[in-house]
C-alpha positions in Angstrom: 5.2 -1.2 -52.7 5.5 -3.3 -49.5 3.0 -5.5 -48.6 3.1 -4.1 -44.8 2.4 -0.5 -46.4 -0.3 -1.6 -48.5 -2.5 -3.3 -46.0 -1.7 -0.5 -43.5 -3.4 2.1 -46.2 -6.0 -0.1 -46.6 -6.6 -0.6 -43.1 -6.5 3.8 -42.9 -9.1 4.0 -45.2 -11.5 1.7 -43.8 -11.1 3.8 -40.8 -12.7 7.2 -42.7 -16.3 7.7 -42.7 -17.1 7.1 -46.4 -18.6 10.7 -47.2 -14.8 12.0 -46.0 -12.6 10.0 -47.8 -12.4 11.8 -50.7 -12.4 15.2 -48.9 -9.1 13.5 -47.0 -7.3 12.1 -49.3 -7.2 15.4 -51.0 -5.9 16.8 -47.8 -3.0 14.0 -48.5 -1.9 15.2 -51.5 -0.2 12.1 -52.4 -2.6 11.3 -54.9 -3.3 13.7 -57.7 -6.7 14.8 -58.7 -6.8 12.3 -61.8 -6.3 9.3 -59.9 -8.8 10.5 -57.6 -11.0 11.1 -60.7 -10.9 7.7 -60.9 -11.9 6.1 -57.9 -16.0 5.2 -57.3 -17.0 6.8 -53.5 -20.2 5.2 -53.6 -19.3 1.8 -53.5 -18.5 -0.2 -50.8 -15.3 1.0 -48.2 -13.6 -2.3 -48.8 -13.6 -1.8 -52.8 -12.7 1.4 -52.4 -9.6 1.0 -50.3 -8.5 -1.4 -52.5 -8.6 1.2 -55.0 -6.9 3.3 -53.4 -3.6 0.8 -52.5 -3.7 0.0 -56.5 -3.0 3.9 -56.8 -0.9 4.2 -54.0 1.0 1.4 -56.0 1.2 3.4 -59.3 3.3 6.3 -56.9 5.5 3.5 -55.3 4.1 4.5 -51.5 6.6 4.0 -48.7 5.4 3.8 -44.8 6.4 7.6 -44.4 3.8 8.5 -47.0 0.9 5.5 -45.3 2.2 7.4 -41.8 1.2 11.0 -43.1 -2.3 9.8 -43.8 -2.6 8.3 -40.4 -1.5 11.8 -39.0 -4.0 13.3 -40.8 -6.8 10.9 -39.3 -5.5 11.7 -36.2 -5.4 15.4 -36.3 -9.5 15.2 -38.1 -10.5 12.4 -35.1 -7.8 13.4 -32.0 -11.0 13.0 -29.7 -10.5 9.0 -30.3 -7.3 9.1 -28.5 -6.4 9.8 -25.2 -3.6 12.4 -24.8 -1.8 14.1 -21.7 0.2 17.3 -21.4 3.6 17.9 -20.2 5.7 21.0 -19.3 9.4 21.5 -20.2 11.7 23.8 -18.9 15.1 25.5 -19.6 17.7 26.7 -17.3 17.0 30.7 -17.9 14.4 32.4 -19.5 16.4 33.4 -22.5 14.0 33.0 -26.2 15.7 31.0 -28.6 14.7 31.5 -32.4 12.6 28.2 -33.4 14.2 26.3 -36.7 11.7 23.3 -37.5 14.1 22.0 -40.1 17.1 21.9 -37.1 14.1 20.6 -34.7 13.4 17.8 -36.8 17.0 16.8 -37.6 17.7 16.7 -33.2 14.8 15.0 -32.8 15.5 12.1 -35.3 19.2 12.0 -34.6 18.2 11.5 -30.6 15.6 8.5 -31.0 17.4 6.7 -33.5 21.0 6.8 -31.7 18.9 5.1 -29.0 17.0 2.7 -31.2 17.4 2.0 -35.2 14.1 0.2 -35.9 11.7 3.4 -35.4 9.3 5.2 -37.9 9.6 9.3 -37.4 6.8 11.5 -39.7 6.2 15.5 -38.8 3.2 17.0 -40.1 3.1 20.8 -39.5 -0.3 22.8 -39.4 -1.2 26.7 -39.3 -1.3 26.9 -35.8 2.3 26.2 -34.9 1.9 22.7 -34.2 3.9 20.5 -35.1 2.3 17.1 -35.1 5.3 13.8 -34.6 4.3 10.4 -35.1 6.6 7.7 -34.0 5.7 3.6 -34.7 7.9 1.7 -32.4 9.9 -1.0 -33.1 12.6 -3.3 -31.1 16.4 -4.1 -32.1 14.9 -7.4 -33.7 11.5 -5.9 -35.5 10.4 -3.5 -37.5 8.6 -0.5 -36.4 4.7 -1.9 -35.3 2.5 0.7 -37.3 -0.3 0.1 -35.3 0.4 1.1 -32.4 2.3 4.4 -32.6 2.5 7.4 -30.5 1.7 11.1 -31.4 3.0 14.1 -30.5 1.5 17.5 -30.9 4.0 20.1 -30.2 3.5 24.3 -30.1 6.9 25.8 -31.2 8.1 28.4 -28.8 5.7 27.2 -25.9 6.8 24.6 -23.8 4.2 22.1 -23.2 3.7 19.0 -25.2 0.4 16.6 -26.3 1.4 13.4 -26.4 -1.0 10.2 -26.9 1.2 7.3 -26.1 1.6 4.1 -27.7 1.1 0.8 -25.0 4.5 0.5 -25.1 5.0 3.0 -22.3 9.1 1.9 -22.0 9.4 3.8 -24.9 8.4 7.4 -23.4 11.7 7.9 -21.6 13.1 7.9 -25.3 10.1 10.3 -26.4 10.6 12.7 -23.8 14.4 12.9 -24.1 13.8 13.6 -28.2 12.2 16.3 -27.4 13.8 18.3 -24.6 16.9 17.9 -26.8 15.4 18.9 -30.0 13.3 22.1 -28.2 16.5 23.0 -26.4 15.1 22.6 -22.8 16.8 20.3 -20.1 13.6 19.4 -18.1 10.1 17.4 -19.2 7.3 16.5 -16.7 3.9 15.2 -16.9 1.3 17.8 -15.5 -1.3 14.4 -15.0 -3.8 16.4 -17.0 -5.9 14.4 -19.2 -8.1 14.4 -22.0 -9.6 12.8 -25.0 -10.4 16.6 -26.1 -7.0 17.8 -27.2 -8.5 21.3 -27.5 -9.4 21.1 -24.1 -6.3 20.9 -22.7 -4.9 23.3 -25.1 -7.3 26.1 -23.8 -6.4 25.4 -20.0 -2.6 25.6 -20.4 -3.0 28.4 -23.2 -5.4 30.5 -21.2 -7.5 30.4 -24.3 -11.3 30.4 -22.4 -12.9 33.5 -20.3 -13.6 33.2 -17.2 -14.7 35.8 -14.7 -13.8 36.7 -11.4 -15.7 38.8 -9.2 -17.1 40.9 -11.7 -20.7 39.2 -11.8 -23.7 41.1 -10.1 -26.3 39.4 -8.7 -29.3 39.3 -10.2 -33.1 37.5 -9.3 -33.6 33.7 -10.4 -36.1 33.9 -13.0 -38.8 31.4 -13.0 -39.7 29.1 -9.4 -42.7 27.4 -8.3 -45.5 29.3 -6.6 -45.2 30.0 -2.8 -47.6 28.4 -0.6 -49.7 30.8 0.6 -48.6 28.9 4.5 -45.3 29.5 3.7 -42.6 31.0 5.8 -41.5 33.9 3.8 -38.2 34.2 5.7 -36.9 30.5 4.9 -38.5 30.9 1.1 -36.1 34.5 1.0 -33.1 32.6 2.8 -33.4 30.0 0.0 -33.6 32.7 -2.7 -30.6 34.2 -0.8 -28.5 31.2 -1.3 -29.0 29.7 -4.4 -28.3 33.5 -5.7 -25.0 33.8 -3.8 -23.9 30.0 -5.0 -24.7 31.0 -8.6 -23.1 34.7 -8.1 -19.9 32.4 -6.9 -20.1 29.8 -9.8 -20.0 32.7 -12.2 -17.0 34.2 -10.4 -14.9 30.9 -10.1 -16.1 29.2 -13.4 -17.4 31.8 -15.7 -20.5 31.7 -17.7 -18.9 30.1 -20.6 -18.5 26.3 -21.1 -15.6 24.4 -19.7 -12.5 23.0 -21.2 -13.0 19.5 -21.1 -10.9 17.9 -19.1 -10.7 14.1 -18.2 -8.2 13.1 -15.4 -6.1 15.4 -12.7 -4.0 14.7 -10.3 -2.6 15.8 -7.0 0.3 15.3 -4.7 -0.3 16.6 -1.3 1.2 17.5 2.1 -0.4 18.3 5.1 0.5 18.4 8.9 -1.9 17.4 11.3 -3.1 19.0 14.6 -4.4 17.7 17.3 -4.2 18.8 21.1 -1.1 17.4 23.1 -3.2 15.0 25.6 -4.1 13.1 22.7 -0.8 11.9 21.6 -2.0 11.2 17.8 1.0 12.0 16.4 4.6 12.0 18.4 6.7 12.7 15.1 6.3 15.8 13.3 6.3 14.4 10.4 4.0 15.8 7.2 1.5 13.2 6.1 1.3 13.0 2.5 -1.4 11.6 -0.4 -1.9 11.1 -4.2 -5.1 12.3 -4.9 -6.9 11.5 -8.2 -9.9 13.0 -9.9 -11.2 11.4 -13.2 -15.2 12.2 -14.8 -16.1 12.3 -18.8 -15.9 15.7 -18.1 -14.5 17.3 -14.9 -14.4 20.9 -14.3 -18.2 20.5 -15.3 -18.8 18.1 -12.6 -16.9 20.3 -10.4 -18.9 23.3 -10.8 -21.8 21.4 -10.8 -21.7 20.2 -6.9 -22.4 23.6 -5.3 -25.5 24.0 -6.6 -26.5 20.6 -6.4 -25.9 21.0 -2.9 -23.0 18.5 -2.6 -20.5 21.0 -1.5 -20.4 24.1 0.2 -19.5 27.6 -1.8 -17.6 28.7 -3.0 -15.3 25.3 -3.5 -11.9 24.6 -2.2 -9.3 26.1 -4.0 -7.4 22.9 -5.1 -10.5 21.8 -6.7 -11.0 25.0 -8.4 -7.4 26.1 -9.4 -6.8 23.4 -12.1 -8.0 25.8 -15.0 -6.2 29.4 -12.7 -2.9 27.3 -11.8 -1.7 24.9 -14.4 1.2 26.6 -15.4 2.9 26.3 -12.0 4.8 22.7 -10.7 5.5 24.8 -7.1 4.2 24.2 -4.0 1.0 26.9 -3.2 -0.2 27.3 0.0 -3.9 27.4 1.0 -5.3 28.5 4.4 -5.5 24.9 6.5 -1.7 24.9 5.4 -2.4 22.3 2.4 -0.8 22.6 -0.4 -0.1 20.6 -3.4 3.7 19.4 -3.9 5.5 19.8 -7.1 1.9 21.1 -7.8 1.4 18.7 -11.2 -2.1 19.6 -12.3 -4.3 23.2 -11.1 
Protein backbone atom coordinates (compact mmCIF):
# COMPACT_ATOMS: atom_id res chain seq x y z
CA UNK A 1 0.00 0.00 0.00
CA UNK A 2 1.22 3.62 -0.70
CA UNK A 3 2.60 5.54 1.86
CA UNK A 4 0.22 8.65 0.85
CA UNK A 5 -2.83 6.21 1.42
CA UNK A 6 -1.73 4.95 4.58
CA UNK A 7 -1.15 8.17 6.45
CA UNK A 8 -4.30 9.50 4.82
CA UNK A 9 -6.31 6.49 6.66
CA UNK A 10 -4.60 7.15 9.55
CA UNK A 11 -5.18 10.70 9.58
CA UNK A 12 -9.37 9.57 8.91
CA UNK A 13 -9.33 7.66 11.87
CA UNK A 14 -7.92 10.08 14.20
CA UNK A 15 -10.68 12.23 13.01
CA UNK A 16 -13.69 9.65 14.55
CA UNK A 17 -14.72 10.06 17.95
CA UNK A 18 -13.27 6.85 19.54
CA UNK A 19 -16.71 5.21 20.72
CA UNK A 20 -17.61 5.43 16.64
CA UNK A 21 -14.93 3.94 15.02
CA UNK A 22 -15.73 0.67 15.24
CA UNK A 23 -19.49 1.38 14.48
CA UNK A 24 -17.90 3.16 11.14
CA UNK A 25 -15.61 1.14 9.94
CA UNK A 26 -18.24 -1.45 9.82
CA UNK A 27 -20.27 0.94 7.77
CA UNK A 28 -16.88 0.69 5.43
CA UNK A 29 -17.09 -2.66 4.75
CA UNK A 30 -13.58 -2.86 3.61
CA UNK A 31 -12.52 -4.64 6.59
CA UNK A 32 -14.11 -7.87 7.52
CA UNK A 33 -15.50 -8.63 10.87
CA UNK A 34 -12.30 -10.73 11.89
CA UNK A 35 -9.91 -8.20 11.38
CA UNK A 36 -12.05 -5.97 13.24
CA UNK A 37 -12.12 -8.75 15.83
CA UNK A 38 -8.84 -7.94 16.16
CA UNK A 39 -8.33 -4.52 16.80
CA UNK A 40 -8.31 -3.05 20.76
CA UNK A 41 -11.07 0.22 20.85
CA UNK A 42 -10.07 1.06 24.14
CA UNK A 43 -6.67 2.03 23.68
CA UNK A 44 -5.39 5.09 22.57
CA UNK A 45 -6.72 6.68 18.79
CA UNK A 46 -3.19 6.86 17.64
CA UNK A 47 -2.51 2.97 18.35
CA UNK A 48 -5.52 2.26 17.04
CA UNK A 49 -5.22 3.90 13.68
CA UNK A 50 -2.12 2.32 13.28
CA UNK A 51 -3.96 -0.82 13.58
CA UNK A 52 -6.07 -0.18 11.34
CA UNK A 53 -3.36 0.91 8.28
CA UNK A 54 -1.58 -2.55 9.27
CA UNK A 55 -5.08 -4.10 8.20
CA UNK A 56 -5.75 -1.91 5.53
CA UNK A 57 -2.25 -3.19 4.41
CA UNK A 58 -3.22 -6.98 4.57
CA UNK A 59 -6.32 -5.87 1.79
CA UNK A 60 -3.70 -3.91 -0.33
CA UNK A 61 -5.88 -0.35 0.11
CA UNK A 62 -5.81 1.99 -2.79
CA UNK A 63 -6.89 5.96 -2.31
CA UNK A 64 -10.40 5.09 -3.81
CA UNK A 65 -11.01 2.69 -0.86
CA UNK A 66 -9.10 5.65 1.93
CA UNK A 67 -11.62 8.22 -0.20
CA UNK A 68 -14.87 6.01 0.60
CA UNK A 69 -14.12 6.20 4.25
CA UNK A 70 -13.65 9.95 4.10
CA UNK A 71 -17.13 10.06 2.33
CA UNK A 72 -18.47 8.29 4.99
CA UNK A 73 -17.12 10.89 7.69
CA UNK A 74 -18.49 13.36 5.67
CA UNK A 75 -21.97 12.14 5.21
CA UNK A 76 -21.95 11.11 9.55
CA UNK A 77 -20.27 14.91 10.33
CA UNK A 78 -21.61 17.14 6.99
CA UNK A 79 -22.45 19.94 9.67
CA UNK A 80 -18.42 20.46 9.74
CA UNK A 81 -18.40 21.62 6.35
CA UNK A 82 -19.84 24.41 4.70
CA UNK A 83 -22.00 23.61 1.62
CA UNK A 84 -24.15 25.73 -0.94
CA UNK A 85 -26.89 24.74 -3.35
CA UNK A 86 -27.23 25.19 -6.96
CA UNK A 87 -30.05 24.79 -9.48
CA UNK A 88 -29.67 23.22 -13.03
CA UNK A 89 -31.86 23.41 -15.81
CA UNK A 90 -32.67 21.78 -19.10
CA UNK A 91 -34.08 23.17 -22.25
CA UNK A 92 -37.75 21.49 -21.96
CA UNK A 93 -39.40 19.85 -19.28
CA UNK A 94 -39.16 16.42 -20.80
CA UNK A 95 -38.22 13.46 -17.68
CA UNK A 96 -35.39 11.53 -18.61
CA UNK A 97 -34.89 7.92 -16.97
CA UNK A 98 -31.86 8.29 -14.34
CA UNK A 99 -28.92 5.50 -15.08
CA UNK A 100 -26.29 6.07 -12.09
CA UNK A 101 -23.93 3.58 -13.82
CA UNK A 102 -24.16 6.05 -17.26
CA UNK A 103 -24.05 9.10 -14.70
CA UNK A 104 -20.94 8.06 -13.30
CA UNK A 105 -19.19 7.08 -16.56
CA UNK A 106 -20.22 11.17 -18.04
CA UNK A 107 -19.17 12.49 -15.05
CA UNK A 108 -15.67 10.87 -14.95
CA UNK A 109 -15.16 11.02 -18.69
CA UNK A 110 -15.92 15.07 -18.46
CA UNK A 111 -13.42 15.96 -15.44
CA UNK A 112 -10.75 13.89 -16.51
CA UNK A 113 -10.71 15.05 -20.39
CA UNK A 114 -10.14 18.45 -18.69
CA UNK A 115 -7.60 17.30 -16.12
CA UNK A 116 -5.74 13.70 -15.67
CA UNK A 117 -4.41 14.14 -12.09
CA UNK A 118 -8.03 14.01 -10.25
CA UNK A 119 -9.47 11.47 -7.64
CA UNK A 120 -13.38 10.67 -8.52
CA UNK A 121 -15.30 8.24 -5.52
CA UNK A 122 -19.47 8.03 -5.63
CA UNK A 123 -21.03 6.70 -2.66
CA UNK A 124 -24.77 6.27 -3.04
CA UNK A 125 -27.26 6.25 -0.05
CA UNK A 126 -31.15 5.28 0.42
CA UNK A 127 -32.35 8.50 -0.23
CA UNK A 128 -31.34 9.06 -3.76
CA UNK A 129 -28.23 10.87 -3.16
CA UNK A 130 -25.59 10.35 -4.71
CA UNK A 131 -22.65 11.63 -2.70
CA UNK A 132 -19.12 12.60 -5.33
CA UNK A 133 -15.96 13.29 -3.85
CA UNK A 134 -13.32 14.80 -6.01
CA UNK A 135 -9.36 15.53 -4.58
CA UNK A 136 -7.86 17.93 -6.91
CA UNK A 137 -4.75 17.77 -8.43
CA UNK A 138 -2.70 19.84 -11.21
CA UNK A 139 -1.02 18.63 -14.55
CA UNK A 140 2.27 18.28 -12.47
CA UNK A 141 0.82 16.72 -8.96
CA UNK A 142 -1.13 14.25 -7.80
CA UNK A 143 -4.54 14.63 -6.58
CA UNK A 144 -4.15 16.69 -2.82
CA UNK A 145 -6.48 14.39 -0.58
CA UNK A 146 -6.93 16.90 1.80
CA UNK A 147 -8.48 19.21 0.42
CA UNK A 148 -11.30 17.71 -1.77
CA UNK A 149 -14.67 18.80 -2.68
CA UNK A 150 -18.04 16.99 -2.15
CA UNK A 151 -20.94 16.74 -3.92
CA UNK A 152 -24.29 15.54 -2.79
CA UNK A 153 -26.52 15.01 -5.68
CA UNK A 154 -30.66 13.95 -5.72
CA UNK A 155 -31.23 11.98 -8.92
CA UNK A 156 -34.13 13.27 -10.87
CA UNK A 157 -34.11 16.70 -8.91
CA UNK A 158 -32.12 19.31 -10.12
CA UNK A 159 -30.33 20.99 -7.41
CA UNK A 160 -26.88 20.15 -6.22
CA UNK A 161 -24.90 20.31 -2.49
CA UNK A 162 -21.67 20.99 -3.05
CA UNK A 163 -18.89 21.83 -0.30
CA UNK A 164 -15.98 23.13 -2.28
CA UNK A 165 -12.42 22.59 -1.99
CA UNK A 166 -10.17 26.11 -1.61
CA UNK A 167 -9.26 25.67 -4.85
CA UNK A 168 -12.30 27.42 -6.20
CA UNK A 169 -10.66 27.40 -10.12
CA UNK A 170 -11.61 24.14 -10.11
CA UNK A 171 -15.66 24.60 -9.75
CA UNK A 172 -16.08 25.60 -13.40
CA UNK A 173 -14.81 21.90 -14.09
CA UNK A 174 -17.24 20.64 -11.22
CA UNK A 175 -20.16 22.35 -12.43
CA UNK A 176 -19.63 21.35 -16.17
CA UNK A 177 -19.26 17.39 -14.88
CA UNK A 178 -22.37 17.56 -13.78
CA UNK A 179 -24.69 19.41 -16.08
CA UNK A 180 -23.24 16.93 -18.59
CA UNK A 181 -23.57 13.83 -16.66
CA UNK A 182 -27.42 14.92 -15.35
CA UNK A 183 -28.29 15.87 -18.87
CA UNK A 184 -29.04 19.60 -18.18
CA UNK A 185 -27.37 22.56 -20.11
CA UNK A 186 -27.61 25.24 -17.29
CA UNK A 187 -25.92 25.32 -13.42
CA UNK A 188 -26.28 28.30 -11.09
CA UNK A 189 -25.56 29.06 -7.56
CA UNK A 190 -28.87 30.03 -5.60
CA UNK A 191 -26.21 31.87 -2.79
CA UNK A 192 -27.91 29.77 -0.13
CA UNK A 193 -25.78 28.61 2.57
CA UNK A 194 -25.39 26.27 5.19
CA UNK A 195 -23.24 24.14 7.40
CA UNK A 196 -26.70 22.17 7.96
CA UNK A 197 -26.99 20.19 4.74
CA UNK A 198 -30.46 19.16 5.85
CA UNK A 199 -31.35 22.49 6.12
CA UNK A 200 -31.07 23.45 2.88
CA UNK A 201 -32.48 20.26 1.66
CA UNK A 202 -35.85 21.01 3.38
CA UNK A 203 -36.05 24.61 1.93
CA UNK A 204 -35.49 23.60 -1.74
CA UNK A 205 -37.44 20.25 -1.17
CA UNK A 206 -40.43 21.81 0.61
CA UNK A 207 -39.83 19.30 3.23
CA UNK A 208 -40.91 21.61 6.57
CA UNK A 209 -44.70 22.89 7.34
CA UNK A 210 -45.39 26.10 7.50
CA UNK A 211 -48.76 27.81 7.73
CA UNK A 212 -50.33 30.49 6.16
CA UNK A 213 -53.23 32.28 7.30
CA UNK A 214 -54.82 29.44 8.89
CA UNK A 215 -53.75 30.41 12.64
CA UNK A 216 -56.56 31.93 15.04
CA UNK A 217 -55.70 34.08 17.54
CA UNK A 218 -55.71 33.20 20.76
CA UNK A 219 -54.87 35.18 24.42
CA UNK A 220 -51.12 35.28 25.62
CA UNK A 221 -51.02 33.20 28.48
CA UNK A 222 -49.06 34.32 31.43
CA UNK A 223 -48.00 38.55 31.90
CA UNK A 224 -47.18 40.52 34.79
CA UNK A 225 -49.91 41.97 36.98
CA UNK A 226 -51.57 45.36 35.85
CA UNK A 227 -51.06 48.23 38.02
CA UNK A 228 -54.03 48.97 39.53
CA UNK A 229 -53.14 53.04 37.86
CA UNK A 230 -52.92 51.59 34.80
CA UNK A 231 -54.42 52.80 31.52
CA UNK A 232 -56.49 49.84 30.50
CA UNK A 233 -56.76 51.08 26.93
CA UNK A 234 -52.80 51.16 26.27
CA UNK A 235 -52.39 47.69 28.45
CA UNK A 236 -55.36 46.17 25.74
CA UNK A 237 -53.60 47.96 22.70
CA UNK A 238 -50.40 46.17 23.86
CA UNK A 239 -52.22 42.85 24.20
CA UNK A 240 -53.64 43.75 20.79
CA UNK A 241 -50.40 43.87 19.18
CA UNK A 242 -48.17 41.41 20.38
CA UNK A 243 -51.33 38.98 19.51
CA UNK A 244 -51.51 40.20 15.99
CA UNK A 245 -47.41 40.09 15.56
CA UNK A 246 -47.50 36.53 16.89
CA UNK A 247 -50.88 35.56 14.81
CA UNK A 248 -48.53 36.93 11.77
CA UNK A 249 -45.25 35.00 12.77
CA UNK A 250 -47.34 31.83 12.79
CA UNK A 251 -48.79 32.61 9.33
CA UNK A 252 -45.42 33.65 7.61
CA UNK A 253 -43.09 31.21 9.62
CA UNK A 254 -45.19 28.43 11.08
CA UNK A 255 -45.04 27.02 14.47
CA UNK A 256 -42.45 24.53 13.66
CA UNK A 257 -38.65 25.20 13.81
CA UNK A 258 -36.71 26.66 10.91
CA UNK A 259 -34.49 25.20 8.36
CA UNK A 260 -31.32 26.41 9.23
CA UNK A 261 -30.01 28.43 7.01
CA UNK A 262 -26.55 30.37 7.10
CA UNK A 263 -25.99 32.87 4.16
CA UNK A 264 -28.54 34.44 1.32
CA UNK A 265 -28.15 36.62 -1.10
CA UNK A 266 -29.90 39.22 -3.16
CA UNK A 267 -29.63 41.08 -6.41
CA UNK A 268 -31.81 43.99 -6.66
CA UNK A 269 -33.38 46.66 -8.83
CA UNK A 270 -35.22 49.46 -7.98
CA UNK A 271 -36.16 52.94 -9.55
CA UNK A 272 -36.28 55.89 -7.58
CA UNK A 273 -38.89 58.72 -7.24
CA UNK A 274 -38.63 61.86 -6.31
CA UNK A 275 -40.74 65.01 -7.37
CA UNK A 276 -39.42 66.87 -10.65
CA UNK A 277 -38.16 70.25 -8.79
CA UNK A 278 -35.68 68.17 -7.14
CA UNK A 279 -33.73 67.04 -9.98
CA UNK A 280 -32.21 63.82 -8.00
CA UNK A 281 -32.14 61.78 -10.77
CA UNK A 282 -32.08 63.15 -14.66
CA UNK A 283 -31.50 59.53 -16.16
CA UNK A 284 -33.99 56.99 -15.74
CA UNK A 285 -31.87 54.62 -15.04
CA UNK A 286 -32.72 51.53 -12.32
CA UNK A 287 -30.35 51.65 -9.44
CA UNK A 288 -29.15 48.37 -8.52
CA UNK A 289 -27.53 46.51 -5.12
CA UNK A 290 -26.10 43.10 -3.90
CA UNK A 291 -27.56 42.64 -0.79
CA UNK A 292 -26.22 39.95 1.71
CA UNK A 293 -27.67 38.39 4.79
CA UNK A 294 -25.45 36.00 6.83
CA UNK A 295 -26.42 34.83 11.01
CA UNK A 296 -25.65 31.19 12.62
CA UNK A 297 -28.99 30.77 11.92
CA UNK A 298 -31.11 33.08 9.76
CA UNK A 299 -34.72 32.56 9.07
CA UNK A 300 -34.69 32.31 13.07
CA UNK A 301 -33.22 35.65 13.40
CA UNK A 302 -35.61 36.85 10.89
CA UNK A 303 -38.67 35.87 12.55
CA UNK A 304 -37.34 36.87 15.60
CA UNK A 305 -37.26 40.82 14.86
CA UNK A 306 -41.08 41.43 14.89
CA UNK A 307 -41.61 40.60 18.04
CA UNK A 308 -38.59 41.90 19.44
CA UNK A 309 -39.80 44.98 18.15
CA UNK A 310 -37.02 45.57 15.54
CA UNK A 311 -39.28 45.51 12.57
CA UNK A 312 -42.66 46.20 11.80
CA UNK A 313 -45.35 43.12 10.95
CA UNK A 314 -45.68 41.33 9.17
CA UNK A 315 -41.96 41.57 7.40
CA UNK A 316 -41.05 42.47 3.89
CA UNK A 317 -41.56 40.01 1.54
CA UNK A 318 -37.96 39.59 0.31
CA UNK A 319 -36.95 38.84 3.73
CA UNK A 320 -39.66 36.37 4.15
CA UNK A 321 -39.83 34.58 0.76
CA UNK A 322 -36.41 32.77 1.03
CA UNK A 323 -38.08 29.51 2.42
CA UNK A 324 -41.80 30.29 -0.19
CA UNK A 325 -39.56 31.26 -3.27
CA UNK A 326 -36.35 29.34 -3.74
CA UNK A 327 -37.16 27.45 -6.53
CA UNK A 328 -37.55 30.48 -8.83
CA UNK A 329 -34.20 32.52 -10.47
CA UNK A 330 -37.10 35.22 -12.08
CA UNK A 331 -37.59 38.51 -11.36
CA UNK A 332 -40.86 38.93 -8.74
CA UNK A 333 -42.31 42.04 -8.19
CA UNK A 334 -43.30 43.50 -4.80
CA UNK A 335 -45.51 46.54 -4.27
CA UNK A 336 -42.71 49.58 -4.06
CA UNK A 337 -41.83 48.06 -7.49
CA UNK A 338 -38.61 46.05 -5.97
CA UNK A 339 -37.80 43.08 -7.01
CA UNK A 340 -35.05 40.76 -6.93
CA UNK A 341 -33.11 40.05 -10.38
CA UNK A 342 -32.32 36.67 -11.51
CA UNK A 343 -34.01 36.17 -8.00
CA UNK A 344 -30.88 33.79 -6.61
CA UNK A 345 -31.95 33.00 -3.09
CA UNK A 346 -36.12 33.42 -1.57
Amino acid sequence: MDETVAEYIRRTVLKIPRDEIKTMLQKWGFLSEEQLQTLNFRQMKDNISQEVVQLCEENSADIKQAAVLDIIYNHIYQNKRMWSVYQMKKSGEELEYFDITDFKKKFKGRLRSALKNVTITFKEYEDNAIWIRVAWGTPCKKPNQYKPSYVVYHSQTPYVFISASVLKSNLPLLCQALIVASNYHDIREMELRSHSLNSLKDIVFKRYSQNFQTYSPKPLQGGTVEPASADKRIVQENRSEKERIHRLNLEIFGSGPQPKLEFAQYKLETMFKSAPKMGVLDKKEPFRCLVKFSSPHLLESLKSLAPAGMADAPLSPLLTCIPHKARNYFKIRDKKGLYPENFVSP
